[in-house]
C-alpha distance (Angstrom), angle and dihedral (degrees) to the residues before:
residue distance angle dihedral
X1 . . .
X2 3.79 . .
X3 3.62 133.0 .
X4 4.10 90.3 -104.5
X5 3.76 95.6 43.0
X6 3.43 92.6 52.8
X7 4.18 88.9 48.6
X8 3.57 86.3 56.7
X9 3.92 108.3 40.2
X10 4.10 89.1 47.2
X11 3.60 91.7 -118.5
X12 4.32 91.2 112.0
X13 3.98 80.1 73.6
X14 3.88 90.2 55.1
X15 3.77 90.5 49.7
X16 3.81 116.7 95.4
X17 3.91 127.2 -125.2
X18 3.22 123.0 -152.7
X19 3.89 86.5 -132.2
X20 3.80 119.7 70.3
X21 3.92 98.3 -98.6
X22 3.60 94.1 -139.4
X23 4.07 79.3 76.0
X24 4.07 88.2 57.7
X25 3.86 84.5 54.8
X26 3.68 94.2 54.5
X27 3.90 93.0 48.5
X28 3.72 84.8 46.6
X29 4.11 83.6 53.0
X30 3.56 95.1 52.8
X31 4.09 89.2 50.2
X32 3.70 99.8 50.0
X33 4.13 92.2 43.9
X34 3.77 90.1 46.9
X35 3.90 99.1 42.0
X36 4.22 91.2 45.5
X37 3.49 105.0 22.7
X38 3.87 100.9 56.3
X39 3.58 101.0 58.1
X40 3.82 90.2 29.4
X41 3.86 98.9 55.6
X42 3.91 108.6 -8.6
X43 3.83 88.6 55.2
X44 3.93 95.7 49.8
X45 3.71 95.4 108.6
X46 4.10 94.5 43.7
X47 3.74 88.5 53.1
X48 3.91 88.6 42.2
X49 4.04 92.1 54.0
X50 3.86 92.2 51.4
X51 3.32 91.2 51.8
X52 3.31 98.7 46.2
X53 3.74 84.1 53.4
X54 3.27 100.7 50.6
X55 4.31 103.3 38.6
X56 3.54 103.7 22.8
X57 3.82 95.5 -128.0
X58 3.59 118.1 162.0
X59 4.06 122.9 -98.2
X60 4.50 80.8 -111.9
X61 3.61 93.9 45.9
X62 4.05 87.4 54.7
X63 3.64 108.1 38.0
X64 3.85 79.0 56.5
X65 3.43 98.7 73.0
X66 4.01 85.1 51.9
X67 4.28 90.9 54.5
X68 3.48 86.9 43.3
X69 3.55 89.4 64.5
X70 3.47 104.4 37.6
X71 3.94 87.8 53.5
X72 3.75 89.3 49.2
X73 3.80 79.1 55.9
X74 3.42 96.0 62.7
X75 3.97 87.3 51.5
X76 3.76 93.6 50.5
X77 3.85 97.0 33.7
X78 3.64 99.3 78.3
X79 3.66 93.0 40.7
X80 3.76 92.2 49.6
X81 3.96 87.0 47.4
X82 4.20 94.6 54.5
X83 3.91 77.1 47.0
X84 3.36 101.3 55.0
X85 4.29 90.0 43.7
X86 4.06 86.2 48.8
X87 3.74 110.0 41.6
X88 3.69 103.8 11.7
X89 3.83 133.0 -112.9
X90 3.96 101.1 -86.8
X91 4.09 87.5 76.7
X92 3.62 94.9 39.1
X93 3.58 97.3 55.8
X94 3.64 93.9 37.3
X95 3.66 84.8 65.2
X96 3.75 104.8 34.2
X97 3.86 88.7 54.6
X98 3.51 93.2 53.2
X99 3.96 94.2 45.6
X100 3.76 84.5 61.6
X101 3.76 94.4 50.9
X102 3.78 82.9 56.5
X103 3.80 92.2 51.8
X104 3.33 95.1 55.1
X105 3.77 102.1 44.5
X106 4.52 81.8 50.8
X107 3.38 81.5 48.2
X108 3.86 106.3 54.0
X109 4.17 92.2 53.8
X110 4.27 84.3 50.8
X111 3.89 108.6 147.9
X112 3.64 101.9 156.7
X113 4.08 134.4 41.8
X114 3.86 75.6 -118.8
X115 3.22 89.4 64.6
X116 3.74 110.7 41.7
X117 4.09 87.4 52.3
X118 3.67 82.2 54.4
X119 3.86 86.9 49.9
X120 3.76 87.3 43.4
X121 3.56 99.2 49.3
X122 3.90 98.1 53.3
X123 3.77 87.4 50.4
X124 3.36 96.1 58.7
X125 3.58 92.8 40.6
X126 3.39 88.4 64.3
X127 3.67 98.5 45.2
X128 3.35 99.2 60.9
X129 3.61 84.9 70.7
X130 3.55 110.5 19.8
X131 3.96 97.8 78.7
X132 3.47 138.7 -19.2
X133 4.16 103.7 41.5
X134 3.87 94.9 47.1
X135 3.71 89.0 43.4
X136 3.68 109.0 57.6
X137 3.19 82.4 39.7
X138 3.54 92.6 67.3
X139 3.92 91.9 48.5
X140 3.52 84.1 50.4
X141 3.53 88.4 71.3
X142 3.73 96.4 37.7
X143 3.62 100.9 49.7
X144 3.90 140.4 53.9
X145 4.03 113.4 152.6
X146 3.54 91.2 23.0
X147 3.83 98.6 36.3
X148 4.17 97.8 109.9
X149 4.28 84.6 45.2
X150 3.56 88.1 49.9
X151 3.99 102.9 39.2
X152 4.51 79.2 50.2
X153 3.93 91.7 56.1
X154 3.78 94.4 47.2
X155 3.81 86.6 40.8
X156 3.34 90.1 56.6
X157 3.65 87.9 74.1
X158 4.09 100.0 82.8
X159 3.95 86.7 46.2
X160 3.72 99.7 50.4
X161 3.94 88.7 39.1
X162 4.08 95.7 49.8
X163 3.92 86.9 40.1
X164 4.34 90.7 56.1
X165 3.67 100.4 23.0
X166 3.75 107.6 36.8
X167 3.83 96.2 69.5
X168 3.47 93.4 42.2
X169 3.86 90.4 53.1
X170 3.78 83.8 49.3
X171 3.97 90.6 63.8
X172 3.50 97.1 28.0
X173 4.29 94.8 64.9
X174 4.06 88.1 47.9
X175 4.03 103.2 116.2
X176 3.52 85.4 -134.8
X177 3.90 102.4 62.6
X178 4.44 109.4 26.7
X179 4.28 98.3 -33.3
X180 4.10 125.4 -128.7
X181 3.98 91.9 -87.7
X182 3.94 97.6 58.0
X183 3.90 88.9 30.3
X184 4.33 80.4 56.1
X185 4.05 85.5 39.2
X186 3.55 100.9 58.1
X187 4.02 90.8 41.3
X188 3.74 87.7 53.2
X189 3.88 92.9 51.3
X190 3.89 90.6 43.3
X191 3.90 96.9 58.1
X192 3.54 92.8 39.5
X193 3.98 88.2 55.4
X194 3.73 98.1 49.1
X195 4.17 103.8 37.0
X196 3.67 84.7 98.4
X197 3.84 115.5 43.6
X198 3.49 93.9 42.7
X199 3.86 103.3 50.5
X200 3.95 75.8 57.8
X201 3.94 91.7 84.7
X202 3.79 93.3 51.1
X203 4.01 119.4 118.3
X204 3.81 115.5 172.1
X205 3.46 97.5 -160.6
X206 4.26 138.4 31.9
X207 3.61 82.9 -139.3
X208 3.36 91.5 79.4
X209 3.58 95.9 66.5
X210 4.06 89.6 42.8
X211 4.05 86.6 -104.8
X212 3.81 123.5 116.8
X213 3.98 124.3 -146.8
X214 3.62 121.5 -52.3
X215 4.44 91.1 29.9
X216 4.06 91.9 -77.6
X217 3.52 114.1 146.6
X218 3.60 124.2 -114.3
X219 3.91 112.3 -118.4
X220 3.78 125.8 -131.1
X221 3.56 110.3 -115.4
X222 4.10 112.7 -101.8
X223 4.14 115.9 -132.5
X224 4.13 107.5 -133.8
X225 3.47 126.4 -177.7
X226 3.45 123.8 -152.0
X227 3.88 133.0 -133.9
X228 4.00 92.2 -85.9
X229 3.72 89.5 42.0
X230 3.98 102.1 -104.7
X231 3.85 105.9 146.5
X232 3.88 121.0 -123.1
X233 3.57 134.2 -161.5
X234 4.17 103.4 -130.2
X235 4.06 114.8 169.2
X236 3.77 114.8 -127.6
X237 3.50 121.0 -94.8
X238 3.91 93.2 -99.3
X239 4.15 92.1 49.3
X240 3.76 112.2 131.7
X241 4.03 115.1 -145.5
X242 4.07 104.8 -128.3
X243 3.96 101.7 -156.3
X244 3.57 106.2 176.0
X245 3.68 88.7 -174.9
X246 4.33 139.5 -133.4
X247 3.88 112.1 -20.1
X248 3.62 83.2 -138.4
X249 4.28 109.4 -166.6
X250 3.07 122.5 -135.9
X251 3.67 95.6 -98.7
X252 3.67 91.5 49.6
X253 3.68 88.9 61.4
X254 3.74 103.5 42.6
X255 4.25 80.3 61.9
X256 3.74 97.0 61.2
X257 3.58 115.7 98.5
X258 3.83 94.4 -144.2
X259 3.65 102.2 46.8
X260 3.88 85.3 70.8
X261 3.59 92.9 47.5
X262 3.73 100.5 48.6
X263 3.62 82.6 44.1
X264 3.88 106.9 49.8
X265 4.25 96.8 31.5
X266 4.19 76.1 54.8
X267 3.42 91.6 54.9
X268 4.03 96.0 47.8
X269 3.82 86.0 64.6
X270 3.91 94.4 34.3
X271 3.45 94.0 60.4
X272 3.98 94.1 59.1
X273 3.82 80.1 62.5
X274 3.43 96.5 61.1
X275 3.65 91.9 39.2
X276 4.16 90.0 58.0
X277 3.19 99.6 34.8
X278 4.18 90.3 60.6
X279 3.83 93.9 30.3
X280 3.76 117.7 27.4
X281 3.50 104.8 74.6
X282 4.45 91.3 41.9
X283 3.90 77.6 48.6
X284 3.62 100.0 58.6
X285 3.87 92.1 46.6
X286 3.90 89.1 64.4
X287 3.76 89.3 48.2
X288 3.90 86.7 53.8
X289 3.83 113.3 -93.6
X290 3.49 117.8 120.0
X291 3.92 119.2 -111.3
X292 3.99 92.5 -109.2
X293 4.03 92.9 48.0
X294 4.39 87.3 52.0
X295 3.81 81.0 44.1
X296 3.91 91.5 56.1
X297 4.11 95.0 42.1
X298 3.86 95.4 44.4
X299 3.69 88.1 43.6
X300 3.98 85.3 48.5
X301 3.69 85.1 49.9
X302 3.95 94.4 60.1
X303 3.47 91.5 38.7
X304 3.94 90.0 58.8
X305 3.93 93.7 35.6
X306 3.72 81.4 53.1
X307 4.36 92.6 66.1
X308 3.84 82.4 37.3
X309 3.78 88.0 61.9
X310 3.47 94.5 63.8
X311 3.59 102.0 43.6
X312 3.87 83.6 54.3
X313 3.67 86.4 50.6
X314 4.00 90.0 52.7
X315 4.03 94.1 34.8
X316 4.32 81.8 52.0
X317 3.74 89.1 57.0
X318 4.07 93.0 56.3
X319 3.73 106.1 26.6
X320 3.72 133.8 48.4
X321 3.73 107.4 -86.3
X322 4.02 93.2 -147.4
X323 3.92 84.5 60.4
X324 3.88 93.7 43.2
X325 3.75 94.3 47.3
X326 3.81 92.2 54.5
X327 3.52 92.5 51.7
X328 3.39 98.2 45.1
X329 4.18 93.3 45.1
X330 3.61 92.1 54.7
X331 4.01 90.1 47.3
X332 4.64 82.5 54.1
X333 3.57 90.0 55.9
X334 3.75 103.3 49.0
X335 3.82 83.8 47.6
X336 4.11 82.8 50.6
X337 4.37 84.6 49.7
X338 4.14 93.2 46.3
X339 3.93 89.3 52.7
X340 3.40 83.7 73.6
X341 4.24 95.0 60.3
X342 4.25 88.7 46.2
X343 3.49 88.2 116.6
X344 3.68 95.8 128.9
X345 4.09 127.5 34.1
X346 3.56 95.1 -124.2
X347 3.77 81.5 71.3
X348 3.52 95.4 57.5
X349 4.07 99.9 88.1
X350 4.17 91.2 62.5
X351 3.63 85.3 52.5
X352 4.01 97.8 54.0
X353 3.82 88.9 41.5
X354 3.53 96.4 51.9
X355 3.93 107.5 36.8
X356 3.81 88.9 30.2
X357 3.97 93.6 55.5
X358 3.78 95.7 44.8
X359 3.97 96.7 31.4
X360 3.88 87.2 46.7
X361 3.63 105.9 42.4
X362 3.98 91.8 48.9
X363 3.41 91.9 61.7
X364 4.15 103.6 82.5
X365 3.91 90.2 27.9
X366 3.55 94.8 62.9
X367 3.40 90.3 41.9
X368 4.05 91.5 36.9
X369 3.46 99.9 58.4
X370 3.79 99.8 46.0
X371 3.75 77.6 66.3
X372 3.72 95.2 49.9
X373 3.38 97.4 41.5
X374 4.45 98.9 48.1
X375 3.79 105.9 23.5
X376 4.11 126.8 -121.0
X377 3.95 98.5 -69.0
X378 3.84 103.1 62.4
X379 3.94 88.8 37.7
X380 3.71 101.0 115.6
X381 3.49 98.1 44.2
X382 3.71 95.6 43.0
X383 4.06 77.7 57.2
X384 3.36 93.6 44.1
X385 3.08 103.6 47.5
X386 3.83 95.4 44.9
X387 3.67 85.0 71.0
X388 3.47 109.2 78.4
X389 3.91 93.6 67.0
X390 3.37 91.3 42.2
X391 4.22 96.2 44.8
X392 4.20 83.9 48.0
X393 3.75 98.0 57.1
X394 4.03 87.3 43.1
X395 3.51 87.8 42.8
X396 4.16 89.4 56.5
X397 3.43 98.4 31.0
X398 3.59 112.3 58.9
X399 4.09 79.6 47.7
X400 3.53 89.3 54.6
X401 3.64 99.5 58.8
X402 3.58 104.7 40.3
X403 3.98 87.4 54.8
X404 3.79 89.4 54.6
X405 3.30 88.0 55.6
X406 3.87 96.8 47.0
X407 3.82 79.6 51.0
X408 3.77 106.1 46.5
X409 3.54 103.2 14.8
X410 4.17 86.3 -117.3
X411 3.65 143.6 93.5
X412 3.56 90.5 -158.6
X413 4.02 99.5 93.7
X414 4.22 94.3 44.7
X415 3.72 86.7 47.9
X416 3.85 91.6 56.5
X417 3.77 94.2 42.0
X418 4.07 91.6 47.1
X419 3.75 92.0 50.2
X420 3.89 97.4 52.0
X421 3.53 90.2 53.4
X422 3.71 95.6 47.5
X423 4.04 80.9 49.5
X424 3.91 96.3 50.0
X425 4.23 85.3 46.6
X426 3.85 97.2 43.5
X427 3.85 86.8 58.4
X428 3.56 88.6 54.4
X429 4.00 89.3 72.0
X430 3.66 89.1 74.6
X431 3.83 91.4 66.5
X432 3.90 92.9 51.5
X433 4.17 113.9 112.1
X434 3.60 127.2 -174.7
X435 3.97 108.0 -107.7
């Protein structure tokens, strides 16, 4: 039986790789985060230039149709979360791929601002389940010792994909060489295309190939007898427990003290990504570098915060990740605080070191230690669920700076104010304990 045939009668899943196939999940990770998160949320502030270009609309009036989303998130997060738990990720991102194919193709006839929030909105309503929740979820499941080394190679994904992709969107939506509608056409047609084939490869669980987390083997169970002949079931000596964990509800985990803090101090420092992903490259053209050039650095920046992700994956496996995550937020917002001194390129390397370590490496610890901290079975709705706090203070802050900048004619003021709140939250790691 051929490669293809055995895609398509199921029996590829039944075949065994040498390599643990949790691995092949987190490649798979880092293909789906690069291939929809780069023009999805790395790409914000090309799309937001052209735009601007083209319309007229005001910085605010854009970088709404980017909170809008992100607050839908936290709408659809939960829901997609319970989905995820319930049916498993294969159907979810199947269909949240897709949604974004259909996004894009509403966006690339946009002739309104009615429109493009339209556009907007089924994008994101598609990413909240077309990558990166269902995902980690899955290596979640897959992983235990090496879960924060894991979650930073399929992390990796958004980094390596803003880092290739995000410059080339830059040139691609110039009228000159293929324009922002066909650039959004061909993405359209290209998610639409692949929803299917790739949700193929997806396996919730390592039971399903008789393995438990980490590629250990399930052991057969040993028959004992005692000393007045009663049989027992003993597991060999090589058996490997497979707790999945509490199937916390929802309830359950709204009542847990540090659910809300892991979730809210995350969204302090979440919110500055949001914030620079709309703003920061718009920001460094009115401090004098062209559009493509803040392309280049912030795709620099994800490409670096893309090897800091899996040093933060490795660091999560050896240190606590409440103590790493405060460190490394703090290190995000003085990146956020030096944007505001890019006036010149030579500049430009402090600012990928900085905001790419600390953006980078928080990336599988806050995912990490949600892991750690509730087990395998609750996993997407402890994700899920995290995102409402987290989609409300990207919702608000976005907003927030492109007003100040309608107002003042500078970034510099939001910046500040972002950053001290992302300080103020990232200290609040250090209070987090495992329930």
């Amino acid at each position: 039986m051929g490669f293809f045939s055995r895609l398509r009668s199921g029996s590829f899943f039944s075949w065994r790789l040498s390599l643990f196939y949790g691995w092949w999940l987190v490649i798979l990770t880092l293909f789906l985060n690069a291939i929809t998160g780069s023009p999805v949320f790395g790409g914000v502030g090309v799309w937001i230039d052209a735009l601007e270009s083209d319309f007229g609309w005001s910085r605010t009036q854009l970088a709404l149709a980017f909170s809008l989303g992100t607050l839908e998130g936290s709408i659809v997060g939960p829901v997609v979360g319970i989905l995820v738990d319930k049916i498993g990720p294969r159907k979810v991102v199947v269909t949240g791929v897709t949604i974004i194919g259909v996004g894009f193709l509403i966006l690339s006839q946009t002739s309104g601002l009615w429109m493009f929030y339209l556009a907007y909105a089924v994008i994101m309503l598609g990413a909240s389940g077309g990558g990166w929740l269902p995902m980690m979820t899955v290596i979640n499941n897959w992983f235990d010792k090496k879960r924060s080394l894991a979650m930073g190679f399929g992390g990796i994904g958004f980094s390596m994909g803003s880092f290739i992709l995000v410059p080339l969107l830059a040139w691609m939506v110039v009228p000159g060489n293929v324009g922002w509608r066909f650039t959004a056409m061909g993405l359209g047609l290209l998610f639409v295309i692949m929803a299917y084939p790739v949700s193929r490869f997806i396996r919730n669980a390592p039971e399903e190939f008789g393995e438990v987390p980490d590629g250990l083997k399930v052991s057969k169970v040993v028959p004992q007898k005692t000393s007045d002949g009663v049989a027992t079931a003993s597991a060999g000596e090589d058996s490997i427990p497979s707790d999945r964990g509490i199937d916390y509800s929802v309830a359950q985990l709204l009542k847990i003290p540090v659910f809300w803090t892991l979730s809210i101090c995350n969204a302090s420092s979440s919110m500055l990504i949001g914030t620079m992903t709309v703003h920061f490259i718009i920001s460094l053209r009115d401090l004098g570098i062209p559009v493509q050039t803040g392309a280049w650095i912030w795709g620099a920046t994800m490409g670096f915060s893309g090897a800091a992700q899996i040093f933060g994956g490795w660091l999560g496996d050896r240190v606590p990740k409440n103590v790493a995550l405060c460190v490394f937020g703090l290190l995000q917002a003085v990146g956020v605080i030096f944007a505001t001194f890019l006036t010149e390129i030579y500049l430009a390397p402090i600012f990928v070191v900085i905001y790419g370590l600390g953006f980078g490496a928080r990336i599988p610890l806050g995912t990490a230690i949600r892991g750690e901290y509730f087990g395998r079975r609750a996993f997407g709705k402890v994700l899920g669920i995290s995102m409402v706090p987290m989609s409300i203070m990207m919702f608000a802050a976005p907003i927030f700076a492109g007003w100040m900048f309608d107002v003042q004619g500078s970034y510099n003021m939001a910046f500040y104010i972002l950053a001290v709140i992302s300080i103020v939250g990232s200290l609040g790691f250090l209070t987090a304990r495992k329930p």
